[in-house]
N, C-alpha and C positions, 0 to 999 in steps of 0.2 A: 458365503459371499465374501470378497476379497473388498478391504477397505480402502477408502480412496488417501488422496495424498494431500496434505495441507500444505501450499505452497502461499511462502509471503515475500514480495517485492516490495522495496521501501528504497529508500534515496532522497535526498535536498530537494525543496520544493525547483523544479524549472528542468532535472533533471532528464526527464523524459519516461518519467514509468508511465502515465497514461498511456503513451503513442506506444509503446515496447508493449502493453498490456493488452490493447485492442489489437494488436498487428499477432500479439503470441496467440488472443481466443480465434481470432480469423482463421490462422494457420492450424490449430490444434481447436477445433469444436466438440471436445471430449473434456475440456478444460469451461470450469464452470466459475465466473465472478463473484463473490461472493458481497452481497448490499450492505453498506452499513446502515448506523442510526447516525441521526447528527440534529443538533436543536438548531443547527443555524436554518431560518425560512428559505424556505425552494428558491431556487434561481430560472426565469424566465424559460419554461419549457420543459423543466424539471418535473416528472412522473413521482409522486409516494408510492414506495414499495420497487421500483424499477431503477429510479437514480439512487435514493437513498431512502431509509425511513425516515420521514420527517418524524420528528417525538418534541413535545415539552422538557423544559426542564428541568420540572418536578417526575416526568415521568424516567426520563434518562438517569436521574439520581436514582428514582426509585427502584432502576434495575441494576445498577449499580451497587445497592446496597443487597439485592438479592441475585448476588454474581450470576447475570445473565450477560454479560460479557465477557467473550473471551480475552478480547483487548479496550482501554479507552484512554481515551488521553480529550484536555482542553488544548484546542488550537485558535488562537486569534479570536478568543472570548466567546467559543463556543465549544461544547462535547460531540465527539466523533466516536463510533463505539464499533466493532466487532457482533453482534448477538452473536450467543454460545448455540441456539439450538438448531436453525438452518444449517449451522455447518456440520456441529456433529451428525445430524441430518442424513446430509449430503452427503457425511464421507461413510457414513455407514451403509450407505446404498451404493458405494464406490466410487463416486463420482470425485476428481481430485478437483479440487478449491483451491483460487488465487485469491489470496487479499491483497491489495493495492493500496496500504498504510503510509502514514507517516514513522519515523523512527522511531517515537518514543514509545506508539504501541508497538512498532514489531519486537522493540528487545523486551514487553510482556510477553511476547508467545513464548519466546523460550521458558518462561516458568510456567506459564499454563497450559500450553503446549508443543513442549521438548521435539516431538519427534517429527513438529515443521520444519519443510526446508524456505533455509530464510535467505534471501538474495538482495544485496545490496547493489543500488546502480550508483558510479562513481560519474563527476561530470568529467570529459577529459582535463582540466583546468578551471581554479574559479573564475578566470578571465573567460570562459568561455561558457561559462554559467550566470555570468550577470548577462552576457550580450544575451544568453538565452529568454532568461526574466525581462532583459533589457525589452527587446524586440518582440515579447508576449503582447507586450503594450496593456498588460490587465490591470499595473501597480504603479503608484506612484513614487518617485524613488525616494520616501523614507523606508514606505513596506519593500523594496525591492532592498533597501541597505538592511531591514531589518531581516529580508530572506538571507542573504547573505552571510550576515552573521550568525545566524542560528545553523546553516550549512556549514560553517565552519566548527563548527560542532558536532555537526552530526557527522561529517567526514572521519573526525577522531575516532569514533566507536564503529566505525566501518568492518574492523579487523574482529569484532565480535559475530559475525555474518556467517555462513555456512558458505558464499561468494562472494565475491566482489567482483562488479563488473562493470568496464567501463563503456560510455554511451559516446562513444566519438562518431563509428557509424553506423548506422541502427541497422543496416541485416546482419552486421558481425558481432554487436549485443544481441540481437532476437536471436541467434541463431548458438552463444552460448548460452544464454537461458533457457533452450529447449534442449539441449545438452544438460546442463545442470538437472534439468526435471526426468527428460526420457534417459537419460546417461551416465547416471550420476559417476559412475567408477571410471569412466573416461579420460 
């Protein structure tokens, strides 16, 4: 049996990987989401096991110290994690896997798992990435200046990405990121 592909999409919060990630499984339903853990409690409407694993955070340590993830990183005073066994799972049953990360775990995959392909979404401008956060209306604007700042960070490390891809209009991002996956030597 032919193993599947680990695919990771990462970019600055406001960026638009959600909306490019729902719009790429729509298009491609051979294309499996992969669920994280996260300690932070459910959000109104939020399914355990379908939005995320909800876990403790004695239990998220605890899997952490028995490398059961393949990525994890603390975001805004909570753990967000990868689990390692669904996806090898998955890919060994063929199926290719998007994880829908933040930066700091996807540049983990490259050391715990080299032979993902890793795609970066660029926003076309930070001007145009606060109006994004701006207009979410979800922050209030220290956490929008604090998003801000921390993207200008992550923009730096961009060039470590297997792509870069810019999100100005989303069917001509959706439509290299399905190129980068089904395409790659294109």
């Amino acid at each position: 049996m032919t193993s599947g592909k680990l695919i990771v999409i990462t970019g600055p919060s406001g960026v638009g990987k959600g909306t490019l990630v729902r719009l790429l499984l729509a298009q491609h339903p051979g294309l499996v989401l992969s669920i994280s853990a996260t300690t932070r409690p459910p959000r109104s409407g939020e399914i355990d096991g379908q939005d995320y694993f909800f876990v403790s955070r004695e239990t998220f340590t605890d899997m952490i110290a028995l490398e059961q993830f393949l990525e994890w990183a603390e975001y805004a005073g909570n753990y967000y994690g990868t689990p390692r066994a669904p996806v090898e799972k998955s890919l060994s049953e063929g199926q290719s896997i998007i994880l829908e990360i933040e930066v700091q775990g996807a540049r983990q995959i490259k050391t715990t798992f080299p032979e993902a392909l890793r795609v970066f979404i660029l926003p076309p401008s930070l001007g145009e990435l606060e109006r994004r956060l701006t207009d979410r209306a979800k922050d209030t604007e220290d956490v929008i200046e604090r998003r801000l700042q921390k993207a200008q960070e992550e923009l730096a490390v961009s060039g470590e990405f297997d792509y870069q891809i810019v999100n100005n209009d989303l069917e001509s991002a959706l439509k290299a990121i399905a190129t980068a996956i089904f395409e790659p030597d294109r």
